[in-house]
N, CA, C and O atoms as a printed pandas DataFrame, in Angstrom:
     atom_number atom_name residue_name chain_id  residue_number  x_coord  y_coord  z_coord
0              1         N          UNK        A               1    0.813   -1.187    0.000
1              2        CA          UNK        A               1    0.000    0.000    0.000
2              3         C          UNK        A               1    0.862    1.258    0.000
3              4         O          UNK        A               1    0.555    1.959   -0.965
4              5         N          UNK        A               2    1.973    1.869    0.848
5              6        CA          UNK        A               2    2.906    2.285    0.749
6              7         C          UNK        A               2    3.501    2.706   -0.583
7              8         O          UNK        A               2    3.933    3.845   -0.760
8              9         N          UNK        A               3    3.517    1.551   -1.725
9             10        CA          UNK        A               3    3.978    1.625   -2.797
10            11         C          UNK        A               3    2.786    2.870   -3.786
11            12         O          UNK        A               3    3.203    3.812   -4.459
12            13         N          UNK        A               4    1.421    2.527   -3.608
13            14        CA          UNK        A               4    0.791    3.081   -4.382
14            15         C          UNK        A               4    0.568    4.554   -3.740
15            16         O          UNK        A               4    0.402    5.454   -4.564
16            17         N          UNK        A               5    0.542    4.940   -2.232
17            18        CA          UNK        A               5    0.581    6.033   -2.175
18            19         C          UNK        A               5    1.732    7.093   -2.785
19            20         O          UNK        A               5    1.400    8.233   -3.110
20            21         N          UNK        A               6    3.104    6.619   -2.912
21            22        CA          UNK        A               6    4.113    6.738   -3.299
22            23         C          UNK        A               6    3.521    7.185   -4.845
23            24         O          UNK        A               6    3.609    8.393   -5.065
24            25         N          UNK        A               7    3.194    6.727   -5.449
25            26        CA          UNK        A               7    3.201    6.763   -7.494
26            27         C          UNK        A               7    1.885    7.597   -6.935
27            28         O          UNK        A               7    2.426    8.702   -6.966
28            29         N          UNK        A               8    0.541    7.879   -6.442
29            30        CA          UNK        A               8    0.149    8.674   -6.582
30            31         C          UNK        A               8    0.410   10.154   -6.073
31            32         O          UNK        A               8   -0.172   11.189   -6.399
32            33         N          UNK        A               9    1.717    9.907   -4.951
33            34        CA          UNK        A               9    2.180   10.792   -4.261
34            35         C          UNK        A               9    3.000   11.735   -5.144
35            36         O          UNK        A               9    2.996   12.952   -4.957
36            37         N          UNK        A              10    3.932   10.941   -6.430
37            38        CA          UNK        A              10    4.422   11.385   -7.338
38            39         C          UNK        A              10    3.791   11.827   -8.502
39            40         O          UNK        A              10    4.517   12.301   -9.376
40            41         N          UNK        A              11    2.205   11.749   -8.751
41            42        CA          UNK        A              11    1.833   12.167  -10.116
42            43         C          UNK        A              11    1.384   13.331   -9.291
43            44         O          UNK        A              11    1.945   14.364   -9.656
44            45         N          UNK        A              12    0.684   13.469   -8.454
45            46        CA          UNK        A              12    0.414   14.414   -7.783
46            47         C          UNK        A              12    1.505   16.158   -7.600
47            48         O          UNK        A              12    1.264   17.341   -7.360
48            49         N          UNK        A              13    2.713   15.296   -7.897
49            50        CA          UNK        A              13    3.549   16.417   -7.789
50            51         C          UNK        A              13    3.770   16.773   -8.907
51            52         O          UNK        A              13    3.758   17.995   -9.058
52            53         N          UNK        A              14    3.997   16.100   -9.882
53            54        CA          UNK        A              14    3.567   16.064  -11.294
54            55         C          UNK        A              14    2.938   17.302  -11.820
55            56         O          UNK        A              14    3.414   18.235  -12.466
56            57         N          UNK        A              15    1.565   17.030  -11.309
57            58        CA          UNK        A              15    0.653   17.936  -11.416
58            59         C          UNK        A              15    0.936   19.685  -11.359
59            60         O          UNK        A              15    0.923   20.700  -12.055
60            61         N          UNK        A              16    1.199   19.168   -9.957
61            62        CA          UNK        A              16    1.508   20.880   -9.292
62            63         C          UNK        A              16    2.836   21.365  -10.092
63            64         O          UNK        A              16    2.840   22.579  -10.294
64            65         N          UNK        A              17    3.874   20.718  -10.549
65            66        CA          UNK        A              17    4.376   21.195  -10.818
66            67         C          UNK        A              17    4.295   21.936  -11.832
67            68         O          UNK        A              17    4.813   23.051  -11.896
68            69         N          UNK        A              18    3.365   21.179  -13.107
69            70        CA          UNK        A              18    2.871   21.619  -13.728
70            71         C          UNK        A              18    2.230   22.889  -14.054
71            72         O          UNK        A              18    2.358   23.758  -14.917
72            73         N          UNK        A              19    1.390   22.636  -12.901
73            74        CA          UNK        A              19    0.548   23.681  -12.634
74            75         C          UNK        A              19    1.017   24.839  -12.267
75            76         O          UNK        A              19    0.310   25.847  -12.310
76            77         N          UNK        A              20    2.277   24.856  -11.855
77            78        CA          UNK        A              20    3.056   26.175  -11.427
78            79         C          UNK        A              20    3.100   26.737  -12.893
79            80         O          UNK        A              20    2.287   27.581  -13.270
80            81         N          UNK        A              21    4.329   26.107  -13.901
81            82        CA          UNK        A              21    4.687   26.598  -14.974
82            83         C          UNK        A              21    3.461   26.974  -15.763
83            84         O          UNK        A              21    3.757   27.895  -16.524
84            85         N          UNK        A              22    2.191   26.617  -15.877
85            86        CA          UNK        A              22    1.048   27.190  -15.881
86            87         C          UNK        A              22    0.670   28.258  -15.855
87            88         O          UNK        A              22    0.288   28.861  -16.858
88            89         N          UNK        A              23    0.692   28.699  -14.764
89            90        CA          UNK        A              23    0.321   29.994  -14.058
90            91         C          UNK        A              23    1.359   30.812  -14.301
91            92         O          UNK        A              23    1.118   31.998  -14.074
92            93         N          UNK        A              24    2.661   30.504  -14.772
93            94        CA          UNK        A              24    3.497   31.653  -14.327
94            95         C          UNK        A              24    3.555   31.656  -16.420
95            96         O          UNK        A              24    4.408   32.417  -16.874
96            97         N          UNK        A              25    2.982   31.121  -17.131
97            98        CA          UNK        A              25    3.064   31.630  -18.832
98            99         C          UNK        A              25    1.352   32.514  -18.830
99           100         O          UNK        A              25    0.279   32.347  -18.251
100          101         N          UNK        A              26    2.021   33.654  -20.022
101          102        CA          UNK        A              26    1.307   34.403  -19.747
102          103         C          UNK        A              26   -0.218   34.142  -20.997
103          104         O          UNK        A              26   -0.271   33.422  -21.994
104          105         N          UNK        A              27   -1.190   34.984  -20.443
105          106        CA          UNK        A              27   -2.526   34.439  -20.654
106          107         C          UNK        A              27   -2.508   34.752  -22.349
107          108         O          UNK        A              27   -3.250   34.050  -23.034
108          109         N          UNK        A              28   -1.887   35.526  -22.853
109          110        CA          UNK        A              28   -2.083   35.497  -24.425
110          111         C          UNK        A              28   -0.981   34.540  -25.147
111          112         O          UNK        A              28   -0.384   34.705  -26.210
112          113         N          UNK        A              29   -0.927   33.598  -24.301
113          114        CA          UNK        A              29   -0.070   32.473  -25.164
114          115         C          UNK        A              29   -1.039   30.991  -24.726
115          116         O          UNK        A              29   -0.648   29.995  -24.119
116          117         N          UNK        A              30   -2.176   31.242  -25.191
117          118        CA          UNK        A              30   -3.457   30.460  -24.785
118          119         C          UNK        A              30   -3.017   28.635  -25.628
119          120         O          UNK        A              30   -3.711   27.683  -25.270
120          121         N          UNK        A              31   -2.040   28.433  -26.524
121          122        CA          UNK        A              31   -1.976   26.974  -27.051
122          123         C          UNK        A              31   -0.681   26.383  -25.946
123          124         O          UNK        A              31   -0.579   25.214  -25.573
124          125         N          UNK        A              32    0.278   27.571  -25.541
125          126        CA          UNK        A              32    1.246   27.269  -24.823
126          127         C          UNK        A              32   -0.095   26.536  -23.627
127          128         O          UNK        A              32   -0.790   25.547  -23.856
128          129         N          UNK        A              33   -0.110   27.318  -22.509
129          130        CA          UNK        A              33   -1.002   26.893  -21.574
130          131         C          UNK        A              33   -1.855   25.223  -21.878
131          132         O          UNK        A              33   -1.427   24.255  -21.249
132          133         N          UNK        A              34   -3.089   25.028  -22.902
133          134        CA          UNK        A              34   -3.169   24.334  -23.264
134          135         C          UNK        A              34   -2.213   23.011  -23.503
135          136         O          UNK        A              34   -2.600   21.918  -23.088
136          137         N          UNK        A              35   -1.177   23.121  -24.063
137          138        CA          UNK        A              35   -0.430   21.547  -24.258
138          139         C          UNK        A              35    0.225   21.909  -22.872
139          140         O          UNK        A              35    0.640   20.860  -22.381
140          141         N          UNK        A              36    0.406   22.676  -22.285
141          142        CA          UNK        A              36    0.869   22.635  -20.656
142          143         C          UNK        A              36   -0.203   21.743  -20.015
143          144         O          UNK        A              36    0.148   20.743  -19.390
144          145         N          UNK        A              37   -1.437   22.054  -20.142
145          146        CA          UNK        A              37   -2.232   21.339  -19.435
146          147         C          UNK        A              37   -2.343   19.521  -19.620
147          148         O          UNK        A              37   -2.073   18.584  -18.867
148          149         N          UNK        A              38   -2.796   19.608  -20.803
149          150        CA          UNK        A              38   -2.958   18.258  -21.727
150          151         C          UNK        A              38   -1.801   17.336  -21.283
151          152         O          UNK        A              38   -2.075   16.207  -20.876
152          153         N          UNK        A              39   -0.030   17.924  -21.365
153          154        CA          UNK        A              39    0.847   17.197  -20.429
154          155         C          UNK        A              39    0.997   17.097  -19.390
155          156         O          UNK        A              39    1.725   16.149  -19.094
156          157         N          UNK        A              40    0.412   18.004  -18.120
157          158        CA          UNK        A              40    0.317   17.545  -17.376
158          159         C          UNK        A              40   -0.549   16.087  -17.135
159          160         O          UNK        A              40   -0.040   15.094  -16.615
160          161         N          UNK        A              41   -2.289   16.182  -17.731
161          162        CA          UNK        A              41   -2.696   15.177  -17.002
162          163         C          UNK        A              41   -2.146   13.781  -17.939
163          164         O          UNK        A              41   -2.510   12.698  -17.479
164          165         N          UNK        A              42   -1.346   13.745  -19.142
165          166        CA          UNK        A              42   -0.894   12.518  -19.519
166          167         C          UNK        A              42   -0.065   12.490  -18.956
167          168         O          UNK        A              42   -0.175   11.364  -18.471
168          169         N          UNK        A              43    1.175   13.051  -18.410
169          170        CA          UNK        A              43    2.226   12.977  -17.749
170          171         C          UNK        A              43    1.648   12.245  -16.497
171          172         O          UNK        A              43    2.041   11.079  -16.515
172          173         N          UNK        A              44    1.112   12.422  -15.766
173          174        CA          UNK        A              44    0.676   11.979  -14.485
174          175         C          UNK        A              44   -0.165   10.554  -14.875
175          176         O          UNK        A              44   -0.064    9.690  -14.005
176          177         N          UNK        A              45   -0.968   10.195  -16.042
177          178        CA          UNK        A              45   -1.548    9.419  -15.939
178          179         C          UNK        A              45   -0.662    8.086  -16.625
179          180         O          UNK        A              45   -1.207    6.991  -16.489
180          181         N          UNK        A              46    0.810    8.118  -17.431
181          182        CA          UNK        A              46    1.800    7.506  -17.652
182          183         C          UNK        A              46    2.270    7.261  -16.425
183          184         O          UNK        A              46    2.073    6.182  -15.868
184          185         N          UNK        A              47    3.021    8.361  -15.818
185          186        CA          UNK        A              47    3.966    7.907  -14.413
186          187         C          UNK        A              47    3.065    6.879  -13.191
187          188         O          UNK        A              47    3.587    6.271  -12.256
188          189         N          UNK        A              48    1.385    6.927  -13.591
189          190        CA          UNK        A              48    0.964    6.222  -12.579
190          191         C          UNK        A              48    0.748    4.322  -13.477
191          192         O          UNK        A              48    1.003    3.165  -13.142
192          193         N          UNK        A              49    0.212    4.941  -14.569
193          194        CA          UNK        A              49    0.640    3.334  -15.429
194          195         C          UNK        A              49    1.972    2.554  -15.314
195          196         O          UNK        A              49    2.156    1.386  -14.973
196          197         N          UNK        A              50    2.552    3.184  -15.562
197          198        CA          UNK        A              50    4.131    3.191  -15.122
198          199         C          UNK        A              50    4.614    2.525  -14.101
199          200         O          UNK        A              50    5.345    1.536  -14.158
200          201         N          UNK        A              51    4.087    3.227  -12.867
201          202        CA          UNK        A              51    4.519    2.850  -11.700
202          203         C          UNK        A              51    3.739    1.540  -11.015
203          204         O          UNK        A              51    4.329    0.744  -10.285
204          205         N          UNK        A              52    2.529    1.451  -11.310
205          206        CA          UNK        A              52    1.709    0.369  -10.686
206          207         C          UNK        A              52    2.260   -0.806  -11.666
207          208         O          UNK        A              52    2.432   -1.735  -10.878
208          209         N          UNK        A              53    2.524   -1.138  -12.593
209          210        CA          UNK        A              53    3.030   -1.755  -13.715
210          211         C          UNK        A              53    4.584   -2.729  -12.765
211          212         O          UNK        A              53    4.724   -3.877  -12.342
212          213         N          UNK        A              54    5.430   -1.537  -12.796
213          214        CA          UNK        A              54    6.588   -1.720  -11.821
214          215         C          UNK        A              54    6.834   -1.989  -10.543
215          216         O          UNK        A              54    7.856   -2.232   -9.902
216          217         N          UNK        A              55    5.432   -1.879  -10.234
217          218        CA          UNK        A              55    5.289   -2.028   -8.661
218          219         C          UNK        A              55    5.049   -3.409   -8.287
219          220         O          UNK        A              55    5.519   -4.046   -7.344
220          221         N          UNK        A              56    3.964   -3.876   -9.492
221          222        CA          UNK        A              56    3.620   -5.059   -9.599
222          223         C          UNK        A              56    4.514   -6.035   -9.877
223          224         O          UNK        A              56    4.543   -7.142   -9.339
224          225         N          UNK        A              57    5.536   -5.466  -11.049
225          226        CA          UNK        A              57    6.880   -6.658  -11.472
226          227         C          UNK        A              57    7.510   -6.658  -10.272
227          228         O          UNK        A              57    8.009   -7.746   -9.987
228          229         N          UNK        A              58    7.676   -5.629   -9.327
229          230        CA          UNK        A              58    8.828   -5.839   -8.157
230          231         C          UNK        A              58    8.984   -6.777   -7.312
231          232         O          UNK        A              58   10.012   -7.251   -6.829
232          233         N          UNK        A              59    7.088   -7.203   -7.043
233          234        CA          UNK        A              59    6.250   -7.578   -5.874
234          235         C          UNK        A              59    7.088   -8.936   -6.049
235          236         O          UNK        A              59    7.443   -9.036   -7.223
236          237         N          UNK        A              60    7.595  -10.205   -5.118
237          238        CA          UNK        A              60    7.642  -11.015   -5.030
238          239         C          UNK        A              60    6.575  -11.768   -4.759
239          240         O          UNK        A              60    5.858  -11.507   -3.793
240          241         N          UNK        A              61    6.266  -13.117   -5.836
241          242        CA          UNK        A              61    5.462  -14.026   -5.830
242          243         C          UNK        A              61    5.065  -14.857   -4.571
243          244         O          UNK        A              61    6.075  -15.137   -3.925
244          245         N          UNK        A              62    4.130  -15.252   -4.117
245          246        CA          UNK        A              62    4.292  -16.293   -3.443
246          247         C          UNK        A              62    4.205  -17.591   -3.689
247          248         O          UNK        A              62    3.299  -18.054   -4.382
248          249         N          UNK        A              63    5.161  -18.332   -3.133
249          250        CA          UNK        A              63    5.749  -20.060   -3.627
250          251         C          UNK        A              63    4.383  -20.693   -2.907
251          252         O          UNK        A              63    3.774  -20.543   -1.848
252          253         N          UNK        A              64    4.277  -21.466   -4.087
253          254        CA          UNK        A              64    3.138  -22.627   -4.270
254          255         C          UNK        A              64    3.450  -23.289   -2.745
255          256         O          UNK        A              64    4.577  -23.139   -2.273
256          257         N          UNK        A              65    2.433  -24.011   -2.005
257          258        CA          UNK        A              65    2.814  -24.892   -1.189
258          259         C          UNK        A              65    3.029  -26.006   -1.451
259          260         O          UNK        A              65    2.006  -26.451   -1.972
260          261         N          UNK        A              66    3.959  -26.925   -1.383
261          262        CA          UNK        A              66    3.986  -28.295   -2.243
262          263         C          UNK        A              66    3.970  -29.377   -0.781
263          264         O          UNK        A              66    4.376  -29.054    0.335
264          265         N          UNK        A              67    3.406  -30.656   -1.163
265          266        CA          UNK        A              67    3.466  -31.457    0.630
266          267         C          UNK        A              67    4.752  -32.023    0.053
267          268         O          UNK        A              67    5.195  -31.864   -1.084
268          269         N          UNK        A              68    5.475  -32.999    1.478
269          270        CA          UNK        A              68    6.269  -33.074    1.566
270          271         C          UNK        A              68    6.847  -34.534    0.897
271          272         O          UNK        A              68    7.907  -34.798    0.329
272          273         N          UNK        A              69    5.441  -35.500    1.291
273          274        CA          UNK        A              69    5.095  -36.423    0.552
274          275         C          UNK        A              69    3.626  -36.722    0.705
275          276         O          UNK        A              69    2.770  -36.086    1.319
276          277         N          UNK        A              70    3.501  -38.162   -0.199
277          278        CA          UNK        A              70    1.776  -38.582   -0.412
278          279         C          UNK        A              70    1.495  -38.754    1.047
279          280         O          UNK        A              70    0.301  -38.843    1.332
280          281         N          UNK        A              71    1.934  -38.788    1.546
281          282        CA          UNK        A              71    1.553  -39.607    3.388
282          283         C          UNK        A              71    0.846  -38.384    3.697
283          284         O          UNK        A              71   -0.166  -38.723    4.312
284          285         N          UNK        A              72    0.886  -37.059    3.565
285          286        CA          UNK        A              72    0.503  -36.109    4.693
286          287         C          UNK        A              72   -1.079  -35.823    3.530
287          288         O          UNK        A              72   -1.967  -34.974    3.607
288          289         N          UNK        A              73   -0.936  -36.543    2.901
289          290        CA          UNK        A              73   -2.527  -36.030    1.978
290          291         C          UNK        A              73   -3.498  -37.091    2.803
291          292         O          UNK        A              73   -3.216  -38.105    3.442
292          293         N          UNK        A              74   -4.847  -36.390    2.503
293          294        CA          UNK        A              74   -6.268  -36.992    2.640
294          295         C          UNK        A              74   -7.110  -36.611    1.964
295          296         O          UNK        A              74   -7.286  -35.412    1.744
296          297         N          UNK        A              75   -7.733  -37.423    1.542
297          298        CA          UNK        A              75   -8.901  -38.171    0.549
298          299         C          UNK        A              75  -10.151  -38.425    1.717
299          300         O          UNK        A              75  -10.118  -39.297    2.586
300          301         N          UNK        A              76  -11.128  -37.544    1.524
301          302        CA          UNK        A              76  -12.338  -37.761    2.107
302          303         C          UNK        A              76  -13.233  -38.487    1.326
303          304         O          UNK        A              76  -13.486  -37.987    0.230
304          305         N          UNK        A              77  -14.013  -39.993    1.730
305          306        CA          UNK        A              77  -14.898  -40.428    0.570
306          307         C          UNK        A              77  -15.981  -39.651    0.019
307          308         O          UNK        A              77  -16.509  -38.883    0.823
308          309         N          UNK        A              78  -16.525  -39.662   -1.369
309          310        CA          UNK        A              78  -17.202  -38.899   -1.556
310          311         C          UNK        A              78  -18.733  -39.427   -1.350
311          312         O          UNK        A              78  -19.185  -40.370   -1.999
312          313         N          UNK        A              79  -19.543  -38.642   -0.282
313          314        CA          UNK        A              79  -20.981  -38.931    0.671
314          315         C          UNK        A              79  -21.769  -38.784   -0.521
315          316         O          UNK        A              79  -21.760  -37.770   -1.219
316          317         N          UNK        A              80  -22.587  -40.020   -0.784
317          318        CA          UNK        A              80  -23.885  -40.424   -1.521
318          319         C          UNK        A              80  -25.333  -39.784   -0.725
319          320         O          UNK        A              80  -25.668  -39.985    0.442
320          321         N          UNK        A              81  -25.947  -39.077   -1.622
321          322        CA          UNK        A              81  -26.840  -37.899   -1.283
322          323         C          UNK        A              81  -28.082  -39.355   -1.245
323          324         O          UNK        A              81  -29.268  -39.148   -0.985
């Protein structure tokens, strides 16, 4: 869980950062602003594909349980209705 607050913790900054350089271009450069925006929310919505993607390859599997031998198995008969 840790992991995913993390990648949303990072698109999040993403964002703002964005959003700074935003605000600070000026309002009659209206296509600048625009693909400012548009990259922000793909930027953020890659780094979170991205990251859950990677988060997931990182994760170690868990090992099958295997018995040790046939002795520790049981076979319940199967009850006639």
């Amino acid at each position: 869980m840790n992991a995913q607050f993390f990648i949303i913790g990072f698109c999040l900054l993403w964002v703002f950062m964005c959003g700074r350089i935003w605000w600070v271009i000026d309002k009659s450069h209206p296509w600048q602003r625009h693909a400012l925006a548009v990259g922000a929310g793909l930027g953020a919505g890659l780094f979170y594909l991205l990251g859950t993607l990677l988060s997931s390859a990182v994760k170690p599997k868990p090992e099958p349980v295997v018995p040790a031998s046939g002795e520790s198995i049981r076979v319940s008969p199967k009850q006639e209705k």
